[in-house]
C-alpha positions in Angstrom: 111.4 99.3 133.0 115.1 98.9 132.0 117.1 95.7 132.4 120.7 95.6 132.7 122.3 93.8 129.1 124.7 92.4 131.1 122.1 90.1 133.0 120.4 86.7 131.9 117.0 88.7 131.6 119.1 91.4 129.6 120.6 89.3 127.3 117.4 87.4 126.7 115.5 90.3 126.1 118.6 91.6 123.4 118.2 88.4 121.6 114.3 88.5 121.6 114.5 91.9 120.5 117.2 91.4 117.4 115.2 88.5 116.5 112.1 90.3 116.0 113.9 93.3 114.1 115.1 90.7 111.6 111.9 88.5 111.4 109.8 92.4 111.0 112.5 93.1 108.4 112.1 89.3 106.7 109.0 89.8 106.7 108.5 93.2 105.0 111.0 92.2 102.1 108.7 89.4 101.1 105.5 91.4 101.8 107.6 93.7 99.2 108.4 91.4 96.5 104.8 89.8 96.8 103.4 92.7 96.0 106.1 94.1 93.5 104.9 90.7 91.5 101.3 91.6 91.8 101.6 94.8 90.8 103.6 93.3 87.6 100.4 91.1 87.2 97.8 93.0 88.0 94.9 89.7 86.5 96.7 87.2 88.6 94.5 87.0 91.6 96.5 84.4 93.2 99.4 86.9 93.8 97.3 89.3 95.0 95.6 86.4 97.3 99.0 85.0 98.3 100.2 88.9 99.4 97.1 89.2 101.4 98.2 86.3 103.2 101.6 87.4 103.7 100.1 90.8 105.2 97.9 89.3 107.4 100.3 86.7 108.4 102.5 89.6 110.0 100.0 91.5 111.6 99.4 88.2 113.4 103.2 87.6 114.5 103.0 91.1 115.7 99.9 90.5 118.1 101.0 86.9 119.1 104.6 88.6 119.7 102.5 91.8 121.9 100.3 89.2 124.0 103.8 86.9 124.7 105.4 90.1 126.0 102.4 91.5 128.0 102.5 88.1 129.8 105.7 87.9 130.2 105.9 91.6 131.7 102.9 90.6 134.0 104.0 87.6 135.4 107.8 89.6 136.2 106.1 92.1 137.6 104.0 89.7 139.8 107.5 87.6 140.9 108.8 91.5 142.2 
């Protein structure tokens, strides 16, 4: 389903969607250098640890971020 930019919903949905495109891109840059430092370190656990973290830390925005939008689809859907 499209929606018009030039609406509320359209313009909300614009500015949901730039700010996940920068968070995803945030986020992989410092995934990036997490790992660029363990790599570097290869006996420092911690770093390893910590980019772990980071990784799973994403993965979770991404499903919170997927359930928020199912829900938000489904209860639009039910207001048609």
């Amino acid at each position: 389903m499209t929606v018009d930019p030039g609406t509320p919903e359209g313009r909300r949905r614009t500015r949901r969607g730039l700010l996940v495109y920068v968070a995803a891109l945030v986020a992989l840059a410092v995934q990036g250098i997490f790992l660029v430092a363990a790599i570097r370190a290869p006996h420092d656990a911690g770093l390893w640890l910590l980019w772990a973290i980071v990784i799973l830390l994403i993965a979770a925005g991404f499903v919170v971020e997927s359930r928020f939008e199912r829900k938000r689809r489904r209860k639009h859907s039910a207001d048609l």
